[in-house]
C-alpha positions as CSV (number, residue, x, y, z in Angstrom):
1,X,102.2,64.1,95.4
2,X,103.9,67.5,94.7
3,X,101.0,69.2,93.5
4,X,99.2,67.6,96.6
5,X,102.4,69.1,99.1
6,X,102.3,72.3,97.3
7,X,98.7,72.9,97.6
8,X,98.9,72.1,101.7
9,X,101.6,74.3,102.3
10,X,100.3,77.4,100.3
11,X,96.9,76.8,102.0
12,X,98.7,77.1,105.4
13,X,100.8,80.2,103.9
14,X,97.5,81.6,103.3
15,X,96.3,81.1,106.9
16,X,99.2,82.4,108.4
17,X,98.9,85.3,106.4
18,X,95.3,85.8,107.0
19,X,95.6,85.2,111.5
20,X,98.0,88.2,110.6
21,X,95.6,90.4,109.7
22,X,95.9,90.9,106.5
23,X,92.8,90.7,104.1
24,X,92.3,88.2,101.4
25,X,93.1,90.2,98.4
26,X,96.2,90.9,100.1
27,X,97.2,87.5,101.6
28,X,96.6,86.1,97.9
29,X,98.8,88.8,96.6
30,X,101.7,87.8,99.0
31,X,101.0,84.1,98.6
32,X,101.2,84.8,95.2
33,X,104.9,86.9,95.5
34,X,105.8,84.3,98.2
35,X,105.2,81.3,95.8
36,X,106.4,82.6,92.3
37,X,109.7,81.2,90.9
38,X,111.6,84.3,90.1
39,X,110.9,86.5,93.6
40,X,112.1,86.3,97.0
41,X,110.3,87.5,100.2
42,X,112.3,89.0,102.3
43,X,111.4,88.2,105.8
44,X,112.4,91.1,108.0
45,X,114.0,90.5,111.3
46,X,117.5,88.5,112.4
47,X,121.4,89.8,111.7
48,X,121.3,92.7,109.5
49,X,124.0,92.2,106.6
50,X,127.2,93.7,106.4
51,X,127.5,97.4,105.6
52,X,128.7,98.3,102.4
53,X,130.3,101.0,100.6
54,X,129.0,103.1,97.4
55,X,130.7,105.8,96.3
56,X,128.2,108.8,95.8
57,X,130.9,111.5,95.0
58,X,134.3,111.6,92.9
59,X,136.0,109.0,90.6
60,X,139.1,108.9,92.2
61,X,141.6,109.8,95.2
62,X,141.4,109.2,99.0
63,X,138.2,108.7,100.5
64,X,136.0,110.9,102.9
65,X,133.4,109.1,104.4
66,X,129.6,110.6,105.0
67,X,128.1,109.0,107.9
68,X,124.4,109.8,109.0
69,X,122.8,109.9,112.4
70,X,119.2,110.3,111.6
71,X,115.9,109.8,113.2
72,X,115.2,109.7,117.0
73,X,118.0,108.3,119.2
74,X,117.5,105.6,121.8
75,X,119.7,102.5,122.3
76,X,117.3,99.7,121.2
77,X,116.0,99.3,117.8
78,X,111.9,99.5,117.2
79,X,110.6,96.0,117.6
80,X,109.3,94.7,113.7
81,X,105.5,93.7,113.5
82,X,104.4,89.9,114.3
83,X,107.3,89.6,116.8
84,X,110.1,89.3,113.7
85,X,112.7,90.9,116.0
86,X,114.0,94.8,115.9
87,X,115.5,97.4,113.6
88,X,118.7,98.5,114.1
89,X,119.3,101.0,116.6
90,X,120.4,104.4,115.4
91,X,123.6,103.8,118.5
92,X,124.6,100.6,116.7
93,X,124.4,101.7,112.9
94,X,126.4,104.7,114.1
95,X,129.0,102.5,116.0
96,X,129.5,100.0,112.7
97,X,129.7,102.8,110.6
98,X,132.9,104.5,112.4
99,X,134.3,101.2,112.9
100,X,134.2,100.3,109.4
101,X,135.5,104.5,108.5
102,X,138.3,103.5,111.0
103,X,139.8,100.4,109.6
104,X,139.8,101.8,105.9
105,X,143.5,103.4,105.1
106,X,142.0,105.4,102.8
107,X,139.2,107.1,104.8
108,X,140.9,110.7,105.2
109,X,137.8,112.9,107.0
110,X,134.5,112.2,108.4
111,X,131.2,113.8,107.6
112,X,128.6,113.3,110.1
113,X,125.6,114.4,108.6
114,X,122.9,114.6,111.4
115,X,119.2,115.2,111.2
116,X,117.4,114.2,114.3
117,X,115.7,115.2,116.9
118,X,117.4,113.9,119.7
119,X,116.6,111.4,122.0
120,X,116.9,109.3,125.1
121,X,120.0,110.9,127.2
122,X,122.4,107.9,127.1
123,X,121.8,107.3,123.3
124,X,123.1,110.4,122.6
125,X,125.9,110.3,125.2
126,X,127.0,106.6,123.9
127,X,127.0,108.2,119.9
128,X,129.1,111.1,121.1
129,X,131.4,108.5,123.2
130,X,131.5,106.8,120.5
131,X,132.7,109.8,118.0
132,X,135.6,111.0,120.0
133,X,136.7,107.5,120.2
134,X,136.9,107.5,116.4
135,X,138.8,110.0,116.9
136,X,140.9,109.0,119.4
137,X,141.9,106.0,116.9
138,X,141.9,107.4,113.8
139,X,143.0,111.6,113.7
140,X,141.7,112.9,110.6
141,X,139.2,115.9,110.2
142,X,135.4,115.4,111.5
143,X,132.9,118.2,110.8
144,X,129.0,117.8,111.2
145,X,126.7,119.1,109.1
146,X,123.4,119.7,110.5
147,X,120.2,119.1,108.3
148,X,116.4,119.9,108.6
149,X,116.1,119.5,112.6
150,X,119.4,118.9,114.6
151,X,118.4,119.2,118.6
152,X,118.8,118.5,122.2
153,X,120.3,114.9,121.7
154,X,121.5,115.4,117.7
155,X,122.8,118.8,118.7
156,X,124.8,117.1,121.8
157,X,126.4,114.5,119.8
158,X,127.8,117.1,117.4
159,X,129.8,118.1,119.9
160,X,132.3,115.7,119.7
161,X,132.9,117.1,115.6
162,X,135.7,119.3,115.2
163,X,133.5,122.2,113.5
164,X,129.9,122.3,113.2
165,X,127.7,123.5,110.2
166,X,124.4,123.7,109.2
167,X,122.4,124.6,106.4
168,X,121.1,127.8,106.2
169,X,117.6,126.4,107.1
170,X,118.5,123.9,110.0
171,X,116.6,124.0,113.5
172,X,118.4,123.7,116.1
173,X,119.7,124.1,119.5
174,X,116.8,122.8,122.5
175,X,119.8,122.4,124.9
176,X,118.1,120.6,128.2
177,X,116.7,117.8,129.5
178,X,112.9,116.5,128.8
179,X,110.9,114.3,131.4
180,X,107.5,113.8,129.9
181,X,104.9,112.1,132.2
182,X,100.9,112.6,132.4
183,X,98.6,112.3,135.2
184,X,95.6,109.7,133.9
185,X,94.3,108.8,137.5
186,X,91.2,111.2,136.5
187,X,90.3,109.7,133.9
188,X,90.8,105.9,135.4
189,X,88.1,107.4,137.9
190,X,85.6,107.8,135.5
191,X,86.1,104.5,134.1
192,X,85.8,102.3,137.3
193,X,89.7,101.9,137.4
194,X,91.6,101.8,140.9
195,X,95.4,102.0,140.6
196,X,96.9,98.5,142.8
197,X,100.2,98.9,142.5
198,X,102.5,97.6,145.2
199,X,105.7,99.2,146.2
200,X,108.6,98.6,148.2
201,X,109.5,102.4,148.7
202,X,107.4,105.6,148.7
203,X,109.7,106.7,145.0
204,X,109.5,102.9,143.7
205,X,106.8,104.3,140.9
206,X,107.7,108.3,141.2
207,X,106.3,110.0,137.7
208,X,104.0,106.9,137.4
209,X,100.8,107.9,135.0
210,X,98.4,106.1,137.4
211,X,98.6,108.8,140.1
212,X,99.3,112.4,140.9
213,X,103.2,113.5,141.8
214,X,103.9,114.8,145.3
215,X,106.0,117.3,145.8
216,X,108.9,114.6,147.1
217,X,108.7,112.8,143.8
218,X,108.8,116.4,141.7
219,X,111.8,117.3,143.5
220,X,113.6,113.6,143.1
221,X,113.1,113.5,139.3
222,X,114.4,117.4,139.4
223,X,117.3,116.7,141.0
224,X,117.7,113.8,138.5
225,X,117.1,116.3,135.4
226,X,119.5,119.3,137.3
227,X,122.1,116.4,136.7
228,X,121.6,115.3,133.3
229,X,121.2,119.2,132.4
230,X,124.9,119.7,134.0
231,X,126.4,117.2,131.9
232,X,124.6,118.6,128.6
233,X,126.0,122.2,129.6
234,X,129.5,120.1,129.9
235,X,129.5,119.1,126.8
236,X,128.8,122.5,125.3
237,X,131.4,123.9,126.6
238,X,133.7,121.3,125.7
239,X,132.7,121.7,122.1
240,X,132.4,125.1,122.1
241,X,135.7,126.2,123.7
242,X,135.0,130.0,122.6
243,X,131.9,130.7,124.4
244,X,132.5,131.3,127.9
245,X,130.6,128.9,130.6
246,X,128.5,132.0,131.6
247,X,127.3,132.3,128.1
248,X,126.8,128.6,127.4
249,X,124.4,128.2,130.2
250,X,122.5,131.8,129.3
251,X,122.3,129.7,125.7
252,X,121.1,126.5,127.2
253,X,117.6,127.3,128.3
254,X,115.9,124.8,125.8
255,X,115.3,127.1,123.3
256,X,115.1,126.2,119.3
257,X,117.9,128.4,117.1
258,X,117.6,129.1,113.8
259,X,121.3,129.0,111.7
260,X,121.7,132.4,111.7
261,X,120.7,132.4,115.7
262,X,122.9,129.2,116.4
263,X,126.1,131.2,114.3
264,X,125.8,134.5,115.5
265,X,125.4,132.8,118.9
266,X,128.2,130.8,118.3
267,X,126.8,127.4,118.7
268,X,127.9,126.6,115.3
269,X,130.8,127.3,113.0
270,X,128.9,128.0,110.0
271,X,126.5,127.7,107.3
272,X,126.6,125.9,104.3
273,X,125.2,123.1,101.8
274,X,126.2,119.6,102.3
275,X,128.7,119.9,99.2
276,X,130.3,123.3,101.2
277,X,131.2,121.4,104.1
278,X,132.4,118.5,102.3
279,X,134.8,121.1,100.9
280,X,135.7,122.4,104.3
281,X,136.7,119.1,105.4
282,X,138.7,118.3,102.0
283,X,140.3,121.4,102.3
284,X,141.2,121.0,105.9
285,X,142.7,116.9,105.2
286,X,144.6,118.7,102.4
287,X,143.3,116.9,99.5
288,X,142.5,118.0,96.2
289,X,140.8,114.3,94.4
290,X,138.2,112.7,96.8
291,X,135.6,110.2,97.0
292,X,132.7,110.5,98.7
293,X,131.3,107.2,100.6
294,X,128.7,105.9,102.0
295,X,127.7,102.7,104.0
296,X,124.7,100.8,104.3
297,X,123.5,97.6,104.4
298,X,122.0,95.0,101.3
299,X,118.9,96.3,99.8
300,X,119.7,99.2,100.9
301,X,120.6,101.8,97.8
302,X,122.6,105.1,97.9
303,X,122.3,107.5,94.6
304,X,123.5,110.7,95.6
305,X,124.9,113.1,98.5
306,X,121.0,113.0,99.9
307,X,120.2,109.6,99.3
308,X,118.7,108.2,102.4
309,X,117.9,104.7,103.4
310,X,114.0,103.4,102.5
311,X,111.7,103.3,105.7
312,X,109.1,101.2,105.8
313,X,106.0,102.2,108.4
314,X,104.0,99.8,110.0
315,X,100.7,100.1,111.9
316,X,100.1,97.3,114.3
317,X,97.3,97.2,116.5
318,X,97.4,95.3,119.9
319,X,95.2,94.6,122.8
320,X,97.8,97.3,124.9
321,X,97.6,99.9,122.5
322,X,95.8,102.5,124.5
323,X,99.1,102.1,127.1
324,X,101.2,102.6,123.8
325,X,99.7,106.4,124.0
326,X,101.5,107.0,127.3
327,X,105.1,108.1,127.0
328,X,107.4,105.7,128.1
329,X,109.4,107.0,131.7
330,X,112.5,108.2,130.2
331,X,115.5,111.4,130.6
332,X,115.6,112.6,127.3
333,X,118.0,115.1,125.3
334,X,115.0,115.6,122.7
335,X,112.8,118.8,121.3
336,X,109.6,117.0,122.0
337,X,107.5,118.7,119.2
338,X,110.4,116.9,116.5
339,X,109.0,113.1,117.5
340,X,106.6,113.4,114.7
């Protein structure tokens, strides 16, 4: 009777496998993983587990804790293939890593090691709400260090850091506001397609793909950018308390800086490594002993200073894919050639 059980449900493993497209050879290999004594599959998907610490860094002393802000910022995780929930969203790992900083005693400065290319406009907002509260709670030395590409969105949230450095060769700087939209009603033509949609107001589908903009809609989502665009030059000068407002806005034409660029323009503080501004920050908390730390969640490893999380990529393919191509309607504090 067991053999007769384990044989029906590794047959309906194996069909479940195979409806998700996987091939044979690799729905055997699976079945094989899923069904051998000494390994566990790890189904993706549901509460992620708690975030632990690892020290990377020193043997003994107080602690400073490296946090990273990484990847493109929006609020909602990416759904997971076959419907197995989300990831976490870079606003909520960034949230549970300063609350977990916070409640630790021993946490004496914060290093917020960024490399992103910005995002959606409130993501960045809520991570640099969401800095200054930390900071608000717990007063002890933040610095960011900028890595690789640190834009638009990434750049923003930086401002709520004490100092900002970078290393010598960061990217930075795209100060502005991004509205991406395309016009596919052409093409629709061609194909036999007629846009329907049904409206309650003459703005209801403003910037929508399926026809051309009119100058009414162009100047509503304008307006809507001159606004978001007046709260990035805000912050700026908030974080930057030497440059003059004048200056800020001359800086804050979307352009890219290089760390030289961003320094002598005084966008940032400096440049260094990652272990140089660790030592800026040490110095500056007054302590000579520390431990560096690191959080991240179960099956998740941390080696080094530049030990990043594992990302898995996933190609799904779905009856909607050609609308996948179309950006999604959204403000965003993003260097758009960094989405890559």
């Amino acid at each position: 009777m067991r053999t007769y059980l384990r044989c029906e449900v590794e047959t309906f493993m194996l069909r479940t496998i195979r409806f998700a497209g996987l091939t044979r050879r690799m729905a055997l290999v699976l079945l094989a993983l899923a069904t051998a004594g000494c390994i566990t599959l790890n189904i993706p998907g549901g509460k992620p587990g708690d975030l632990k610490e690892t020290v990377i860094e020193g043997e003994r002393g107080p602690k400073i804790a490296l946090i990273e802000i990484e990847g493109l910022l929006h609020e909602a995780g990416k759904p997971l293939p076959l419907g197995l929930g989300r990831e976490e969203s870079p606003v909520a790992r960034v949230r549970a890593q300063l609350d977990k900083a916070a409640k630790d005693r021993a946490v004496r400065a914060v290093v917020l090691r960024i490399h992103s290319p910005g995002g959606t406009a409130t993501a960045s907002e809520i991570i640099y709400g969401e800095i200054q509260r930390f900071k608000a709670k717990k007063p002890v030395p933040v610095l960011a260090h900028l890595v690789g590409i640190a834009t638009s969105g990434a750049y923003y949230a930086a401002m709520a850091a004490d100092s900002v450095y970078a290393n010598p060769t960061t990217v930075t700087g795209s100060i502005g506001v991004i509205f991406v939209s395309v016009n596919v009603s052409g093409l629709m033509e061609k194909l036999g397609l007629a846009d329907q949609t049904l409206t309650t107001g003459p703005y209801k589908d403003a910037g929508s793909p399926l026809r051309p903009m009119t100058p009414e809609d162009r100047a509503l989502m304008q307006g809507v950018l001159n606004d978001l665009y007046r709260r990035f030059v805000q912050v700026v000068a908030a974080g930057r308390p030497q440059l003059p407002a004048a200056r800020v806005a001359e800086l804050a034409d979307g352009r890219i800086y290089s760390a030289t660029q961003a320094q002598a323009s005084g966008l940032i503080d400096g440049i260094a490594d990652l272990p140089g501004t660790i030592d800026e920050v040490r110095r500056r908390a007054g302590l000579e002993d520390v431990r560096v730390v690191t959080y991240h969640r179960k099956r998740e490893w941390r080696e080094n200073l530049y030990t990043l999380p594992p990302s898995v990529e996933t190609l799904t393919v779905r009856p909607t894919a050609l609308l996948d191509l179309l950006p999604a309607p959204t403000f965003a504090y993003l260097w758009w050639p960094g989405t890559d």
